[in-house]
Backbone atoms as SQL, in Angstrom:
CREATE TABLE atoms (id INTEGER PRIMARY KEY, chain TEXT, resi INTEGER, resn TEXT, atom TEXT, x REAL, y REAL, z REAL);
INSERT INTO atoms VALUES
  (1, 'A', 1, 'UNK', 'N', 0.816, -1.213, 0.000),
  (2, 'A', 1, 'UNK', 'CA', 0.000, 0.000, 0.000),
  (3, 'A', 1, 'UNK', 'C', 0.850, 1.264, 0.000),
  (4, 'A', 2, 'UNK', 'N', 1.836, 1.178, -0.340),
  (5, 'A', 2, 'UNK', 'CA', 3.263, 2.422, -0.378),
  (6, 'A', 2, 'UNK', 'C', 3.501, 2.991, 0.589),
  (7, 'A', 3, 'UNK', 'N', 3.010, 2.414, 2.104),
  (8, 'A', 3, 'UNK', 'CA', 3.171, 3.095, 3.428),
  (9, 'A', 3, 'UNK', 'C', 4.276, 2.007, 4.052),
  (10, 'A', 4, 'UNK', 'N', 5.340, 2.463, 4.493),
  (11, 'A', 4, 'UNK', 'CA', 6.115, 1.570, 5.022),
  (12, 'A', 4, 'UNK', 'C', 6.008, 1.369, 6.891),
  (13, 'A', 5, 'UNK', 'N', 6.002, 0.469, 7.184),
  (14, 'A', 5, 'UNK', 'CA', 5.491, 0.278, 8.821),
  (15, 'A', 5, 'UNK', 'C', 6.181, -0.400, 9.596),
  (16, 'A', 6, 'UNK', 'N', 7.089, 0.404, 10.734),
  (17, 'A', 6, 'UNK', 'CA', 7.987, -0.153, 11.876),
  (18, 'A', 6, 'UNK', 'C', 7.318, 0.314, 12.927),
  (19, 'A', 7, 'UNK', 'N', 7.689, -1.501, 13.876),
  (20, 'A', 7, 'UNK', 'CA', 7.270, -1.255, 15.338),
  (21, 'A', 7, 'UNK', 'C', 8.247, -1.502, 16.145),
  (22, 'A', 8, 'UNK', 'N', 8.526, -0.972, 17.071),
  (23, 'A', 8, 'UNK', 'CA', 9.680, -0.800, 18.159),
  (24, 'A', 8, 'UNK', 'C', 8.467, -1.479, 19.314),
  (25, 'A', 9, 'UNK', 'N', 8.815, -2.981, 20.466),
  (26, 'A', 9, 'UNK', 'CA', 8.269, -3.064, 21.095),
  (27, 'A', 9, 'UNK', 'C', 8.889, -3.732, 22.194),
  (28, 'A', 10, 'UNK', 'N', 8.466, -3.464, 23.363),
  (29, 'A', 10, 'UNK', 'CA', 9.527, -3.966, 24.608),
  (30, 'A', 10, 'UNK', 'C', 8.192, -4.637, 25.964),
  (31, 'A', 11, 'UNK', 'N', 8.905, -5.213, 26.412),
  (32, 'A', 11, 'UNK', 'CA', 8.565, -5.788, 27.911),
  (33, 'A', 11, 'UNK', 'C', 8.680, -4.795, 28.938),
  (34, 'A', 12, 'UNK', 'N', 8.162, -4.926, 29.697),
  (35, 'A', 12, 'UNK', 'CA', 8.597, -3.719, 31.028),
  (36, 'A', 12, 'UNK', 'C', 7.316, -3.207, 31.371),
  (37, 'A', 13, 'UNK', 'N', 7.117, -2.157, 31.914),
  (38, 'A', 13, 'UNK', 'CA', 6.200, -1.377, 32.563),
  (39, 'A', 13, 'UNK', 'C', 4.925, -1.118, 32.120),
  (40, 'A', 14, 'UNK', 'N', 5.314, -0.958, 30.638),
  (41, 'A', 14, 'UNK', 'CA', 4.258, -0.075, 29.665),
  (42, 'A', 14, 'UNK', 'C', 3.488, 1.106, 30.339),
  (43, 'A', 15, 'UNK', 'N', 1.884, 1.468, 29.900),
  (44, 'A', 15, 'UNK', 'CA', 1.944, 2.741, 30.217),
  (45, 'A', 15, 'UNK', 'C', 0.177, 2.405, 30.564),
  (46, 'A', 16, 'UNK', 'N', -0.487, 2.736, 31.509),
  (47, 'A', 16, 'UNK', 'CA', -1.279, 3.063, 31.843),
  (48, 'A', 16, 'UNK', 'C', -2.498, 3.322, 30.583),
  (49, 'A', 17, 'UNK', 'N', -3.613, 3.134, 29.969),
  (50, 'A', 17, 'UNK', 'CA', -4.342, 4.032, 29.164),
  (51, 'A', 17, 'UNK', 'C', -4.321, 5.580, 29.393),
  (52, 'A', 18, 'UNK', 'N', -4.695, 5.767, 30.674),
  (53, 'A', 18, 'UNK', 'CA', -4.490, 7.636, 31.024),
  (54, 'A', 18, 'UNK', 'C', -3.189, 8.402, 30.896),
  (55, 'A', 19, 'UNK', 'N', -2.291, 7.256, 31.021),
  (56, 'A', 19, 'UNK', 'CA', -0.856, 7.765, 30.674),
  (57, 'A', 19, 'UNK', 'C', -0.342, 7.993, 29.328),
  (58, 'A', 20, 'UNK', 'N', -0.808, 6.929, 28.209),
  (59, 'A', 20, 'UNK', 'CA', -0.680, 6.532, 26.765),
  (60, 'A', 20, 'UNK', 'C', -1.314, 8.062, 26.428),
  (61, 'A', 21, 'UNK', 'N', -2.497, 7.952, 27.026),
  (62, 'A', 21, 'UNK', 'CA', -2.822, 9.410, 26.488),
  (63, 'A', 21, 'UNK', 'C', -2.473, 10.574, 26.033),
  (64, 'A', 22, 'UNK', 'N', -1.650, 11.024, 27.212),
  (65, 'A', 22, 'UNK', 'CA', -0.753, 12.010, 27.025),
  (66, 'A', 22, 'UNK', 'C', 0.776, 11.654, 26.561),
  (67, 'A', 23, 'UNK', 'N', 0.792, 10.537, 26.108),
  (68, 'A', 23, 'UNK', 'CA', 2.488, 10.232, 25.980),
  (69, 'A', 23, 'UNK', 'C', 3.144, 11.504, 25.100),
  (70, 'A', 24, 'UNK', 'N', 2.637, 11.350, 24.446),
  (71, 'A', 24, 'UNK', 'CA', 3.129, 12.424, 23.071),
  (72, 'A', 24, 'UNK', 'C', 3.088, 13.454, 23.254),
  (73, 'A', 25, 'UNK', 'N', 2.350, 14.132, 24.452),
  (74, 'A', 25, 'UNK', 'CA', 2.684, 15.665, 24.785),
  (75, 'A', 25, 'UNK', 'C', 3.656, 16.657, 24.906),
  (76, 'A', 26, 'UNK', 'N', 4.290, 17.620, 24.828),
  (77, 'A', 26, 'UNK', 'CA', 5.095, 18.245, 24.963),
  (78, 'A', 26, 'UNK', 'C', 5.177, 18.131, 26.466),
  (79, 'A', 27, 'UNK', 'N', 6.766, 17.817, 27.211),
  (80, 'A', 27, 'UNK', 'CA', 7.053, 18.183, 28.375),
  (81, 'A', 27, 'UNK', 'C', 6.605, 17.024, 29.090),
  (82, 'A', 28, 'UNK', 'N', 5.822, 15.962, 28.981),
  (83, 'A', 28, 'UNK', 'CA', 5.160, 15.001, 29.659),
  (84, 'A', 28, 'UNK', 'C', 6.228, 14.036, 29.930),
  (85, 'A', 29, 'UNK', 'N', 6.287, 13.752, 31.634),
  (86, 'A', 29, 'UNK', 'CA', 7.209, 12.687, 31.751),
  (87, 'A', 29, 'UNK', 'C', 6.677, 11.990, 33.072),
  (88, 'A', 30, 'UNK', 'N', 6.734, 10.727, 33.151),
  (89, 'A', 30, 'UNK', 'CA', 5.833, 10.089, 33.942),
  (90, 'A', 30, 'UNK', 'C', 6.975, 9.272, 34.926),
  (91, 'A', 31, 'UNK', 'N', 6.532, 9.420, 35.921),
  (92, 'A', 31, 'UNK', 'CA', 7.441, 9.503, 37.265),
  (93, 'A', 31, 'UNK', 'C', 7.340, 7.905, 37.339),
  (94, 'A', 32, 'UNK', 'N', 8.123, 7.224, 38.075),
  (95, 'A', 32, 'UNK', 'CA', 9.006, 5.600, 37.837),
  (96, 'A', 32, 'UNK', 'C', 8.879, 6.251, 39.642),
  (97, 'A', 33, 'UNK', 'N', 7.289, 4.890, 40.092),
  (98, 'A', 33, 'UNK', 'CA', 7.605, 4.585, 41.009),
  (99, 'A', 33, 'UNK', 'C', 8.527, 3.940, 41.972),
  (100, 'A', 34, 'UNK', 'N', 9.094, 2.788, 40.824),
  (101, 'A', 34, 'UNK', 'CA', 10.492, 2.399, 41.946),
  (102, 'A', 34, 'UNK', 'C', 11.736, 3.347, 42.084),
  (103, 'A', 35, 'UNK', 'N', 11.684, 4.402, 41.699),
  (104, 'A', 35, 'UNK', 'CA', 13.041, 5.359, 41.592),
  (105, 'A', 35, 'UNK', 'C', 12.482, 6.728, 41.763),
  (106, 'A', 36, 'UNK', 'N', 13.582, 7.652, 42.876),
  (107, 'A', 36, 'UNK', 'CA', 12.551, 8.604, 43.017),
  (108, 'A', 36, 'UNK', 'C', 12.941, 9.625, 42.466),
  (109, 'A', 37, 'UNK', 'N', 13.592, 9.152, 40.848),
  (110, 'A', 37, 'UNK', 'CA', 14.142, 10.345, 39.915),
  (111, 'A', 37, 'UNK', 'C', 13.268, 10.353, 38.591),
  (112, 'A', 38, 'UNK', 'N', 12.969, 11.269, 38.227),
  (113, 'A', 38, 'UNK', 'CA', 12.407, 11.934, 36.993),
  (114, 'A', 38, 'UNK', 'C', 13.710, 12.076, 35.973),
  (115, 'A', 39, 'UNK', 'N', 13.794, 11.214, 34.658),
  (116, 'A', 39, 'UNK', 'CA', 14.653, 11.295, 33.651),
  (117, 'A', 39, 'UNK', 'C', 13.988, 11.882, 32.556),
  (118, 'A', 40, 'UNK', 'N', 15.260, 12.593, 31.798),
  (119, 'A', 40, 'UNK', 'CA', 14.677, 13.310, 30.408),
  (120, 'A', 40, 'UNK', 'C', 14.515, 14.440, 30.444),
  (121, 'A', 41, 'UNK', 'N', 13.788, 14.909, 29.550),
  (122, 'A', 41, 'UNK', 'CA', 13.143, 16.519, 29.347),
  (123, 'A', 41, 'UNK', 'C', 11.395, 16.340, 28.852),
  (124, 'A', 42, 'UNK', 'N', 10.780, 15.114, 28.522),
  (125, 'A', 42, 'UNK', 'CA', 9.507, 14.844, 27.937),
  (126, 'A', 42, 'UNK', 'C', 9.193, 15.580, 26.626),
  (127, 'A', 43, 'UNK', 'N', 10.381, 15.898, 25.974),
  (128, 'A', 43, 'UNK', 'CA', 10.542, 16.151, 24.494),
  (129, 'A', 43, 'UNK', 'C', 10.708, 15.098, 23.407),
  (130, 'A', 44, 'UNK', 'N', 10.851, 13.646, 24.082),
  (131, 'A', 44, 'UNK', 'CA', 11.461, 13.000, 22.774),
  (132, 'A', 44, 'UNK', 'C', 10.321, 12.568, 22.145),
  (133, 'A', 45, 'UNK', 'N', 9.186, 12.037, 22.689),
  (134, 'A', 45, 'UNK', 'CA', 7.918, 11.424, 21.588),
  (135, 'A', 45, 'UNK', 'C', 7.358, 12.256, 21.306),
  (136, 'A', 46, 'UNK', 'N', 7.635, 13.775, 21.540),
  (137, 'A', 46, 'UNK', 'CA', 7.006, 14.970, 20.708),
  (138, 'A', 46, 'UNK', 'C', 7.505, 14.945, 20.030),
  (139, 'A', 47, 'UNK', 'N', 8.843, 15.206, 19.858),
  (140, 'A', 47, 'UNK', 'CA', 9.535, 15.471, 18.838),
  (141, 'A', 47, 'UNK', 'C', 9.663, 14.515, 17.331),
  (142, 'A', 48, 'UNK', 'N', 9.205, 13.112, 18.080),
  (143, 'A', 48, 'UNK', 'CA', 9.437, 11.773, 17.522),
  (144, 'A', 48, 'UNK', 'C', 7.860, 11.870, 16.539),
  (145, 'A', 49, 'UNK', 'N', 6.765, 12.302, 16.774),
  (146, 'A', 49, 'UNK', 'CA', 5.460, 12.372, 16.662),
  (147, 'A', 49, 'UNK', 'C', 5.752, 13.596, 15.606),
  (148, 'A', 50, 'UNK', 'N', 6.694, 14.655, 16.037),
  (149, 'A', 50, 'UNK', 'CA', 6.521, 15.975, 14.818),
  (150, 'A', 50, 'UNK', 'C', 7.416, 15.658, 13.495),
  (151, 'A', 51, 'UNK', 'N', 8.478, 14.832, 14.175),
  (152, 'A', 51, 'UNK', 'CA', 9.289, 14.612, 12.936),
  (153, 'A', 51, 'UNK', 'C', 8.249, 13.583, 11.755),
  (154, 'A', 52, 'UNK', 'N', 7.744, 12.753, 12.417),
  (155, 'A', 52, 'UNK', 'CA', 6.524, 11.402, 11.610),
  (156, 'A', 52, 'UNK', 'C', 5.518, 12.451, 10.534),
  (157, 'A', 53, 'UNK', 'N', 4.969, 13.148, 11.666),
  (158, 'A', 53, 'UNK', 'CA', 4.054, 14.302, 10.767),
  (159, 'A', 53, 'UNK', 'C', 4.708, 14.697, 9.671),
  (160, 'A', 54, 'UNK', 'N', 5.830, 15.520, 9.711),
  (161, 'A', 54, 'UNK', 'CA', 6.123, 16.455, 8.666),
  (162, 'A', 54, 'UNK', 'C', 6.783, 15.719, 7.903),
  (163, 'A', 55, 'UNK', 'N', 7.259, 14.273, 7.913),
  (164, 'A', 55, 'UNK', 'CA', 6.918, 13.317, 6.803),
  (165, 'A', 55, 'UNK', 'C', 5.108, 12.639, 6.088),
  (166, 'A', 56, 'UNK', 'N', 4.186, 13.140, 6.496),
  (167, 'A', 56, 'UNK', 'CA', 3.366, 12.912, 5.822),
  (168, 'A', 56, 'UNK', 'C', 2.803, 11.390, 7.021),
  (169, 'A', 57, 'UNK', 'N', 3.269, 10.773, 7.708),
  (170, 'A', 57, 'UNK', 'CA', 3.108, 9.861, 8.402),
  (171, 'A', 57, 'UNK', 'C', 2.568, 10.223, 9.812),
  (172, 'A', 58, 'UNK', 'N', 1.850, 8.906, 10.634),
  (173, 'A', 58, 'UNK', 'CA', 1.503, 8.785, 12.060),
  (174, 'A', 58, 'UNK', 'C', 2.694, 7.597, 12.496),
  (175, 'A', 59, 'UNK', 'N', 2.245, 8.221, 14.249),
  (176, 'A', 59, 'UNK', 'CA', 3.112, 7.388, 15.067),
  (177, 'A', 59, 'UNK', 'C', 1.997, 7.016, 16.235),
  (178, 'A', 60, 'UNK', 'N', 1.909, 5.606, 16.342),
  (179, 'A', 60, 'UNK', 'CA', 0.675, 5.565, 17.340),
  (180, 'A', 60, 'UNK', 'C', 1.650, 4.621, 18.332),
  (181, 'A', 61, 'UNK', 'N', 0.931, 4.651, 19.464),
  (182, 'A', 61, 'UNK', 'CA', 1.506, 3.568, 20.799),
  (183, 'A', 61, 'UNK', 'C', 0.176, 2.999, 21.381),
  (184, 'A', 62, 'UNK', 'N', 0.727, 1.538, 21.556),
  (185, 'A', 62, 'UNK', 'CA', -0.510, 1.262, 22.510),
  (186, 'A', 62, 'UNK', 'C', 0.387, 0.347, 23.583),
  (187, 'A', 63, 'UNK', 'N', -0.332, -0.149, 24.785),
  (188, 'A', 63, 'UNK', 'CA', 0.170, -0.497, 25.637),
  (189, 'A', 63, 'UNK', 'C', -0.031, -1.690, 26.456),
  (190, 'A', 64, 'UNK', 'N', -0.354, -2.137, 27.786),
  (191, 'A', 64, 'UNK', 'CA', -0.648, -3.486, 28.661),
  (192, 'A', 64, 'UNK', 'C', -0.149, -2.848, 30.028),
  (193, 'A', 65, 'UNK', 'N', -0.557, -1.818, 30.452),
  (194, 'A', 65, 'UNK', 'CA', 0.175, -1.551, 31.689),
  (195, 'A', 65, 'UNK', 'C', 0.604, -2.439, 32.502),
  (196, 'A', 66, 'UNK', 'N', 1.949, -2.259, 32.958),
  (197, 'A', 66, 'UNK', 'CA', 2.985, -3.147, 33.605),
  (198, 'A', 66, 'UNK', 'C', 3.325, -4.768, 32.833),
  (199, 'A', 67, 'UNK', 'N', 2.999, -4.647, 31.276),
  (200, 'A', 67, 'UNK', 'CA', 3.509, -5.889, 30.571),
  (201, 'A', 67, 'UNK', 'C', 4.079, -5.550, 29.599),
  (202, 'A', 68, 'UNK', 'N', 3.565, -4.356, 29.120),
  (203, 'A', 68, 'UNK', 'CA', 4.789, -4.168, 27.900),
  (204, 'A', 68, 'UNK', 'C', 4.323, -3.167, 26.887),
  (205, 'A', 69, 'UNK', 'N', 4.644, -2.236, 25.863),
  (206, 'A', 69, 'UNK', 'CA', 4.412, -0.871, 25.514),
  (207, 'A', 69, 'UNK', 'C', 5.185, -1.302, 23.558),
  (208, 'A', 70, 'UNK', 'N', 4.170, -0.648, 23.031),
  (209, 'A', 70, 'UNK', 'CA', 4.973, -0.332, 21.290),
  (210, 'A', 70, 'UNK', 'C', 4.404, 0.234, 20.623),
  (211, 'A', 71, 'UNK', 'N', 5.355, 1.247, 19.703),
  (212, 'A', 71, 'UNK', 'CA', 5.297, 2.271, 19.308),
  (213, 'A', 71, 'UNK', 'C', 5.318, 1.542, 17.579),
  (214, 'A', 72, 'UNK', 'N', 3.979, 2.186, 16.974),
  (215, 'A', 72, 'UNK', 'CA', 4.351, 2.194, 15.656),
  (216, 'A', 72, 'UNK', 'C', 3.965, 3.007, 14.414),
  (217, 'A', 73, 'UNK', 'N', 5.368, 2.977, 13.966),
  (218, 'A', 73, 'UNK', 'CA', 5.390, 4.551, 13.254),
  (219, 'A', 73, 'UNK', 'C', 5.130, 4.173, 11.161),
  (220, 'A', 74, 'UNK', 'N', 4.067, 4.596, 10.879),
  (221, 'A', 74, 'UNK', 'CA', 3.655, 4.505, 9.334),
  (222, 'A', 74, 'UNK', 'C', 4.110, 5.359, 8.510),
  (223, 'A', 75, 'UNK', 'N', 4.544, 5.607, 7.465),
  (224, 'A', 75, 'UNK', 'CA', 5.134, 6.317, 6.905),
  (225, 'A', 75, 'UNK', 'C', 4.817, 6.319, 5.217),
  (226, 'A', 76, 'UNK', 'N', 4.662, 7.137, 4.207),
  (227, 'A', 76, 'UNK', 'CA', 4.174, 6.872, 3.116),
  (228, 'A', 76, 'UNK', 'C', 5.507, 7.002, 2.347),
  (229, 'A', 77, 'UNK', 'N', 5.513, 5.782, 1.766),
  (230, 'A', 77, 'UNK', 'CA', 6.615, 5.529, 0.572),
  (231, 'A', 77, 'UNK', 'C', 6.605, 6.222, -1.020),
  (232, 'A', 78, 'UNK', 'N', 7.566, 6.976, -0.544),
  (233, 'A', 78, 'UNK', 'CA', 7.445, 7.615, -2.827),
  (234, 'A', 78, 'UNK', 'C', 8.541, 6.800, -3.577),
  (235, 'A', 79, 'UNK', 'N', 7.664, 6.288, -4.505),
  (236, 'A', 79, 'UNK', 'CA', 8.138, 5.617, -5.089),
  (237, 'A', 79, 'UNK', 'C', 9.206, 6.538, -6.466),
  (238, 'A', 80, 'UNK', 'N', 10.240, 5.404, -6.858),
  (239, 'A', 80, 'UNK', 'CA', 10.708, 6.792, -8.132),
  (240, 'A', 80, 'UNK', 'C', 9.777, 6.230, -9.323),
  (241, 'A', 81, 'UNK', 'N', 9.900, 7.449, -10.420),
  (242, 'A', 81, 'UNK', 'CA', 8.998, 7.241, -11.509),
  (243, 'A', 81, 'UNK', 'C', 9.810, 6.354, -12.505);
């Protein structure tokens, strides 16, 4: 269908539905109850989400809170003539 489609997917924590929600927000970073440090800046899946856009593509995530989280990003293929 000329859309090319990678998924990045892992084991671990994943994300809440109310959390998935906002993943992609600017600034959003979701605090890691076993550690009582906040990592990052909550810029990268914005940024990751704006770069997808202004290729013409989506980036969606879905999740399993506390089993496992993946991100997958669609992208439309140009073909040469």
């Amino acid at each position: 269908d000329d859309i090319l489609e990678i998924e990045v997917w892992n084991e671990g924590e994943g994300l809440s539905p109310e959390k998935l929600e906002k993943a992609f927000e600017k600034f959003v970073r979701f605090h890691d109850e076993k550690s009582s440090e906040r990592r990052g800046t909550g810029l990268g899946l914005f940024i990751s989400r704006e770069i997808v856009r202004g290729h013409g593509g989506e980036i969606v995530a879905k999740s399993e809170s506390g089993k496992w989280i993946s991100f997958t990003v669609k992208l439309p293929v140009r073909r040469k003539p």
